[in-house]
C-alpha positions as semicolon CSV with decimal commas, in nm:
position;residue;x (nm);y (nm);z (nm)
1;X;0,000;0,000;0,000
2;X;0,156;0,311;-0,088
3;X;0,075;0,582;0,240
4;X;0,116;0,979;0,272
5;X;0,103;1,085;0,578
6;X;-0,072;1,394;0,698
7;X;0,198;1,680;0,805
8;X;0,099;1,588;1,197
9;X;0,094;1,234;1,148
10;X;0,414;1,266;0,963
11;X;0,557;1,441;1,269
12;X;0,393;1,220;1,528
13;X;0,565;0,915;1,374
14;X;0,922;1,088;1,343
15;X;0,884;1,188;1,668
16;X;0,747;0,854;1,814
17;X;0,446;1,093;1,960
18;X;0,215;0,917;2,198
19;X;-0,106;1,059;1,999
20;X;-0,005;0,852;1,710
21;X;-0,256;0,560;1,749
22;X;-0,171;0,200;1,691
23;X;-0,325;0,111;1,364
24;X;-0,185;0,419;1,225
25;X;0,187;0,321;1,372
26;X;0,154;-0,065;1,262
27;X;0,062;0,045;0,884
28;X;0,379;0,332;0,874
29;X;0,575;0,021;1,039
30;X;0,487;-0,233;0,762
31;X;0,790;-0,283;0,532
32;X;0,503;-0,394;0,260
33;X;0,381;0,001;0,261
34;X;0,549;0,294;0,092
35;X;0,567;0,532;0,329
36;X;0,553;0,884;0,187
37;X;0,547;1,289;0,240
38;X;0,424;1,529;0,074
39;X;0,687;1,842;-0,051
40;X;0,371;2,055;0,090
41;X;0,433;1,920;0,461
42;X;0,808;2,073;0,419
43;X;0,602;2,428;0,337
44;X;0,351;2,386;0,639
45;X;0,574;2,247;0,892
46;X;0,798;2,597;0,794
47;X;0,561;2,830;0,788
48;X;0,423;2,740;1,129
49;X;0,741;2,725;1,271
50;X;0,850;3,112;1,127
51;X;0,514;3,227;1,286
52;X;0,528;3,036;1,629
53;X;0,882;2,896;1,682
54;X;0,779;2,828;2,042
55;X;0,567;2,572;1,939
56;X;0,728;2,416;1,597
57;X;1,079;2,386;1,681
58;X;1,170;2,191;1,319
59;X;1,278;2,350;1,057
60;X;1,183;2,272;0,703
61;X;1,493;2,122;0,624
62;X;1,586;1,908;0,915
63;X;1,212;1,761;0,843
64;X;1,331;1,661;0,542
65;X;1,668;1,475;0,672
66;X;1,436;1,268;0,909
67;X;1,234;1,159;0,665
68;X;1,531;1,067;0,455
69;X;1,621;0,908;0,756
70;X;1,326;0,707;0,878
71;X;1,348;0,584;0,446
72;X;0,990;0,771;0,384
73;X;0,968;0,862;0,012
74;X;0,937;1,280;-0,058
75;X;0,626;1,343;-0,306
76;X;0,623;1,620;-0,520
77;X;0,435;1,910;-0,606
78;X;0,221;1,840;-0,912
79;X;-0,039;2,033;-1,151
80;X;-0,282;1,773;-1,188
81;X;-0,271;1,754;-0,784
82;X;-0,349;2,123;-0,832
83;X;-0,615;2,067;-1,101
84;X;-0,795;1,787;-0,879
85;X;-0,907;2,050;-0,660
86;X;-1,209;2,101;-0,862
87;X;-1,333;1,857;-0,816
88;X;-1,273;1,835;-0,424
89;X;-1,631;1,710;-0,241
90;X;-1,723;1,794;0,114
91;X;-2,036;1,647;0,289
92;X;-2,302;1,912;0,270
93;X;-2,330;1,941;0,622
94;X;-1,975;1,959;0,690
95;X;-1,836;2,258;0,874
96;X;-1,603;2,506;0,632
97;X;-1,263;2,386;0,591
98;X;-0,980;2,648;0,469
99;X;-0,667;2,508;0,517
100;X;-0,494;2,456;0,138
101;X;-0,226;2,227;0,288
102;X;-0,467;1,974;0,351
103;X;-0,715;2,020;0,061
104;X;-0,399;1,977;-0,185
105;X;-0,289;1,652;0,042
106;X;-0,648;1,471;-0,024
107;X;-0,552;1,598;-0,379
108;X;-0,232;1,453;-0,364
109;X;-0,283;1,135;-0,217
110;X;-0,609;1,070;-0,470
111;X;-0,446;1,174;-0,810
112;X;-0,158;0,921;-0,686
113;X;-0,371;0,640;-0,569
114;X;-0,248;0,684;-0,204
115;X;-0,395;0,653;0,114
116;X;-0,399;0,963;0,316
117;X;-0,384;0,881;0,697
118;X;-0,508;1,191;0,882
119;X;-0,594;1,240;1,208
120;X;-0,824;1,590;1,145
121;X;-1,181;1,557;1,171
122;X;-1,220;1,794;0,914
123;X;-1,071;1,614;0,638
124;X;-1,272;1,301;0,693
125;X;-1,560;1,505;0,549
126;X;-1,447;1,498;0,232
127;X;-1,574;1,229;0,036
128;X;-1,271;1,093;-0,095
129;X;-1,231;0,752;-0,057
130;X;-0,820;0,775;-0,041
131;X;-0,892;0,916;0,324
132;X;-0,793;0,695;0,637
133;X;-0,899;0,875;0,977
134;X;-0,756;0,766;1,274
């Protein structure tokens, strides 16, 4: 199964984080998954970290070395990821959503026939079936 980790799950599992939950830590631990990031996580993960270093003490670059690291594969940046947006559902009822990081990770993770694992309520209201909430 090929996997791309949401930017929190991504750092969870670098950083062995308790919140990461079982299922999520046995499928990133399976040497029969590709394990991958997405370039945007490298932008999010820096741009939080330039507006509250307190808080996101990684930079950009040294995010990228531990993923090199830990062997996960780096996916880029791509205009039909940009182009799927488009066609990006939410549930009706769902509550607004505005974070482009994410929307372009669902994106991602579709257009590449990935599985996103996510642990943000918000993006299991899309109804994309390349969405794993745990």
């Amino acid at each position: 199964m090929r996997i791309l980790l949401d930017t929190h799950i991504l750092l969870w599992a670098l950083t062995n984080d308790p919140r990461l939950c079982e299922h999520a830590r046995e499928l990133i631990l399976d040497e029969k998954n590709e394990i991958y990031y997405s370039i945007l996580s490298l932008w999010e993960t820096e741009l939080k970290r330039l507006a509250r270093p307190d808080a996101i003490t990684v930079t950009a670059k040294e995010l990228s070395e531990y993923c090199a690291k830990a062997g996960y594969m780096k996916l880029p940046l791509q205009e039909q990821h940009i182009f799927a947006l488009e066609n990006l559902r939410r549930k009706p009822d769902a509550p607004v959503h505005k974070n482009s990081f994410d929307r372009l990770l669902i994106c991602q993770a579709c257009a590449e026939g990935m599985i996103l694992i996510t642990h943000d309520a918000l993006i299991s209201d899309y109804e994309e079936q390349c969405i794993l909430a745990v």
